[in-house]
N, C-alpha and C positions, 0 to 999 in steps of 0.2 A: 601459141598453144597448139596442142597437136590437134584439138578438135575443140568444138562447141561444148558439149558439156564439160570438158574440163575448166575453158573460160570462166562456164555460170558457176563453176564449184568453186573457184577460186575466188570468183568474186564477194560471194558469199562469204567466202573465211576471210581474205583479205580486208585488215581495218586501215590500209594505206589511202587516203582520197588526196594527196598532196607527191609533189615529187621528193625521196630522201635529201632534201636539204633548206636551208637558210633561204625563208623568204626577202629578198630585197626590194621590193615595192608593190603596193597594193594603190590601185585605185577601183572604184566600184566594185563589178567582178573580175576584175583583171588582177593576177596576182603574179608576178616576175621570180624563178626559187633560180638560185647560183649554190650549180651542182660542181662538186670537186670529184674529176673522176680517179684520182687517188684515191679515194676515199668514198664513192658510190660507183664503184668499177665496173662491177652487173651491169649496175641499170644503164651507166652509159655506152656499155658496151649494145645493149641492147637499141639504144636511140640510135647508135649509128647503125643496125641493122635495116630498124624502120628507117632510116631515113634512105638508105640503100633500094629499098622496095619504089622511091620516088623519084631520085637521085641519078642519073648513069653514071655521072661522073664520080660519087660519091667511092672514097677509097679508104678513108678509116675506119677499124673493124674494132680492132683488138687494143690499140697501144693506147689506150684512154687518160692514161696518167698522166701526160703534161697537159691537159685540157681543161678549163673551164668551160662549163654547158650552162646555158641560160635558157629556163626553161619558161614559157608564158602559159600560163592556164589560164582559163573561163569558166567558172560557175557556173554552173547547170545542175540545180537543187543538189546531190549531192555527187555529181560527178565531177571530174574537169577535163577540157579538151584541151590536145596539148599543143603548140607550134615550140620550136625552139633554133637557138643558136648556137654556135661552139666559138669558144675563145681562145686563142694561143696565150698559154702565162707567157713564154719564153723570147715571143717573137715580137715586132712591130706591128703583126697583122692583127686590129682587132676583132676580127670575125673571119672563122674558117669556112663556114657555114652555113647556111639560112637553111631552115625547111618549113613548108605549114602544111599540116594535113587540107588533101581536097579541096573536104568540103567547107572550108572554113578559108579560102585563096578568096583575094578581089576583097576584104573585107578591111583593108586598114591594115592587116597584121603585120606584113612585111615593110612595110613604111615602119610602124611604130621602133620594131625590131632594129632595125638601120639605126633610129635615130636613139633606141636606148643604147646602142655600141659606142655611138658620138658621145653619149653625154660620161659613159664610163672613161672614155678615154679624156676626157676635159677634167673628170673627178682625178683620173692620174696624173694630170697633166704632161700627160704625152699623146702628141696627133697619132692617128689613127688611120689604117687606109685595111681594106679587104682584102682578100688571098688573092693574088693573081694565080693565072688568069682565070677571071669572073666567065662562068657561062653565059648562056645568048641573054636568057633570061633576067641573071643578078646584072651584067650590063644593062639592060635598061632600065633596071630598077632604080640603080643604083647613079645611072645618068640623070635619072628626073630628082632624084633627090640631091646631086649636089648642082642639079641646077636651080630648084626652089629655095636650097637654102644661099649658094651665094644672092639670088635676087633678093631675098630677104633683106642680108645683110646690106645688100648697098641701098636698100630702102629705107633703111635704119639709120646708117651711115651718111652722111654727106659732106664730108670734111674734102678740102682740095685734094689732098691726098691719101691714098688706102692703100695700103700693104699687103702685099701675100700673105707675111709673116704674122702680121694684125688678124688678119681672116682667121688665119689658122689656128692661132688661140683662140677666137673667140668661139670658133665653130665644133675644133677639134677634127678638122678634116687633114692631110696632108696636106703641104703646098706643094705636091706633085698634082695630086687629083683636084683641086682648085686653079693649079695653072691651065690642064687641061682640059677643064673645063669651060674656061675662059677663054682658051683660044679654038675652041671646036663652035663656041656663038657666038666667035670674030668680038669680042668683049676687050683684046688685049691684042699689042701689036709690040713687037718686038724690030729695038730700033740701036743702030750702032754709034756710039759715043766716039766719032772721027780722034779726037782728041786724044784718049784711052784706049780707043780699038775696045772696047768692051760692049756686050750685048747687054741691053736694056727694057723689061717689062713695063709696057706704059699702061695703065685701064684705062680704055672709052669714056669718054662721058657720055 
């Protein structure tokens, strides 16, 4: 807005308290809306504005159309606050994106965000890995969370043997970003099959 009173006037007329699209999960006051920017072009054009204002590296402005936007609200009597993600339809990358306003960082929200990317990508069944190259920041985000979720899994898991390929459905992570993950907490050693000349991922016990 170009100034404050226009803001409060608009707010005023404005009967929108939801983002223009299809709520996909609610829990408590957390509401999850999958925006198609074909088809809510404005408004995502405008998210990537704001997210521009947060962002340095943020570079989508205009071309919204192949995009899925996944937008998280919060209830606050009748407002919502918004954090969100963006989705490539086209691509292998489930998530182009993260942003969370400010003052709402350090609360859970980007963890959750991560992990509702996994679970869409498990609903498709096809793994899932982020845009390279991740900023300083989605790197470590994004290290601690595939590192809690493989320890999960082999928590769960005790069988002699466990697969990459097993992980990887079951988590919806890449078996790119699970190997290396694995070999950055010396978890996995890589050993030559004299026999076959072939390279071999072994897991730790």
């Amino acid at each position: 807005m170009k100034s404050k009173n226009i803001l409060l006037r608009h707010s005023k007329k404005c009967g929108w308290f939801h983002p223009p699209a299809n709520e996909i999960y609610r829990r408590n006051d957390l509401s999850v809306f999958e925006v198609d920017g074909n088809v809510s072009k404005i408004y995502c054009q405008n998210l990537c504005l704001l997210a521009k204002l947060f962002l340095d590296h943020k570079t989508l402005y205009y071309d919204v159309e192949p995009f899925l936007f996944y937008v998280l609200t919060k209830k606050k009597k009748k407002k919502v606050v918004c954090v969100f993600i963006e989705k490539l339809c086209q691509q292998k990358y489930n998530v182009s994106c993260i942003m969370i306003m400010p003052q709402y960082q350090r609360q859970g929200f980007g963890r959750f965000l991560i992990d509702f990317s996994y679970l869409l990508s498990r609903r498709e069944g096809q793994a899932g890995s982020p845009e390279k190259p991740l900023s300083d920041l989605g790197r470590l985000s994004y290290l601690a969370y595939w590192k809690s979720v493989i320890l999960e899994y082999l928590n769960c898991h005790h069988e002699k043997q466990i697969s990459i390929k097993g992980m990887s459905r079951a988590t919806g992570m890449c078996p790119h970003d699970i190997a290396t993950t694995l070999q950055q907490h010396r978890m996995i050693d890589k050993r030559e099959d004299r026999s076959t000349k072939h390279s071999h991922s072994l897991l730790k016990k």
